[in-house]
Structures are given as C-alpha cells and as structure tokens.
TORKOL-4160 file (C-alpha; in steps of 0.2 Angstrom, whole numbers, padded with zeros to 4 digits, m for minus):
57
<pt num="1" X="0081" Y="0033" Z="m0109"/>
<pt num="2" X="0071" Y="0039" Z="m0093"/>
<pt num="3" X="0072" Y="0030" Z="m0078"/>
<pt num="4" X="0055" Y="0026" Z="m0077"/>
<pt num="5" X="0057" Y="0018" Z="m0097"/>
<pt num="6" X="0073" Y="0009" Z="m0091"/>
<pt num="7" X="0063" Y="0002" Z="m0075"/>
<pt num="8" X="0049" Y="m0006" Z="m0089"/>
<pt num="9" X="0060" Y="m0012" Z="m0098"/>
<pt num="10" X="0071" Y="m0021" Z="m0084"/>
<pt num="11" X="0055" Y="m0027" Z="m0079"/>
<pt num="12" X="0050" Y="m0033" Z="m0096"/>
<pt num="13" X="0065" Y="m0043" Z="m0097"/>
<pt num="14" X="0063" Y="m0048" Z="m0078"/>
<pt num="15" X="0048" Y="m0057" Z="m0082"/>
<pt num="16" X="0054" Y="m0066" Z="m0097"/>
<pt num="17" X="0066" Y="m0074" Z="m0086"/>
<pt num="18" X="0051" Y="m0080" Z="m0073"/>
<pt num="19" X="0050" Y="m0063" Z="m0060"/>
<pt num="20" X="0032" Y="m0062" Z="m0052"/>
<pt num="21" X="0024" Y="m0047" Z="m0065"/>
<pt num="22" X="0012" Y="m0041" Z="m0052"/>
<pt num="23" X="0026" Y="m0036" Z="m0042"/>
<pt num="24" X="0033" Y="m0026" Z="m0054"/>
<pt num="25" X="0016" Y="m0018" Z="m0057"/>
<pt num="26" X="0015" Y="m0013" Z="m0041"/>
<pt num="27" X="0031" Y="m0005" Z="m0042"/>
<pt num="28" X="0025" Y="0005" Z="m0057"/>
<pt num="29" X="0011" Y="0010" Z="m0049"/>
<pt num="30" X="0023" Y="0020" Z="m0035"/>
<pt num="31" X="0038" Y="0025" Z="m0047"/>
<pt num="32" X="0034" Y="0042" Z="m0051"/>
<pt num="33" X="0031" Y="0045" Z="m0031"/>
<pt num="34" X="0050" Y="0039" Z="m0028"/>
<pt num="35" X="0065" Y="0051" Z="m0026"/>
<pt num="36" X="0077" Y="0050" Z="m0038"/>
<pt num="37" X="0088" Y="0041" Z="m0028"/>
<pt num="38" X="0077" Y="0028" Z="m0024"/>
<pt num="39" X="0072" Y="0026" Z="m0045"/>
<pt num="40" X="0089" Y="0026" Z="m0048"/>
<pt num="41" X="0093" Y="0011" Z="m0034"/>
<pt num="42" X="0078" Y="0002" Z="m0038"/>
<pt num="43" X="0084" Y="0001" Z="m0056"/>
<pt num="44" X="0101" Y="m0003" Z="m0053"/>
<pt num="45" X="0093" Y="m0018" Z="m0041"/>
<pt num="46" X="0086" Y="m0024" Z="m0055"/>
<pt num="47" X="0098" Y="m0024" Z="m0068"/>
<pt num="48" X="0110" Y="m0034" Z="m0055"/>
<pt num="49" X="0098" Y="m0045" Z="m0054"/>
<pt num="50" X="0094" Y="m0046" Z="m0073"/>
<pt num="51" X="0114" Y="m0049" Z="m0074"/>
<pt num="52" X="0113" Y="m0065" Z="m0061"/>
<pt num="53" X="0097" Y="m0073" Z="m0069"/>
<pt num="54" X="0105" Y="m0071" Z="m0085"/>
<pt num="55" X="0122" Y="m0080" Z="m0079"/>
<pt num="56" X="0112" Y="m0094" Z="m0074"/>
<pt num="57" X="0099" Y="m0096" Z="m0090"/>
C-alpha cells in the first residue's frame, strides 16, 4: 500500500471516529507536494492518533 492509500485510509477511519474531514481533505489536496519524509510523518501522526482514539472508544 502506497503512502498516499494508507494516508485515505487513516483518514477514513479518522473520520469515523469524529476527526474534522475537511481537514483531512485539505491535506490531500497537498500530499503529493510533500517529501517523503514529511508523508511518511504525517501518517505515522495519524495512525498514533488512530491508536489513542481507538483506546478510548
């Protein structure tokens, strides 16, 4: 899975769980601009935060 597949679908799941989608449309929008570094963080962010809003559900 490409970074760009794992961020939609982090963000996906995100949104289930109540995160604001515009915000991760606007991230989309600037993906592909990134450096790979930065994709990489931005979706290891995520998935930490997917893992904390999980614990508390």
């Amino acid at each position: 899975m490409s970074s760009k597949q794992r961020f939609q679908d982090l963000a996906a799941r995100l949104v289930k769980l109540g995160e604001s989608k515009e915000e991760f449309d606007l991230w989309l929008k600037i993906f592909d601009d990134l450096p790979e570094d930065k994709q990489r963080e931005l979706v290891s962010m995520m998935l930490k935060e997917l893992e904390e809003l999980e614990k508390i559900r």
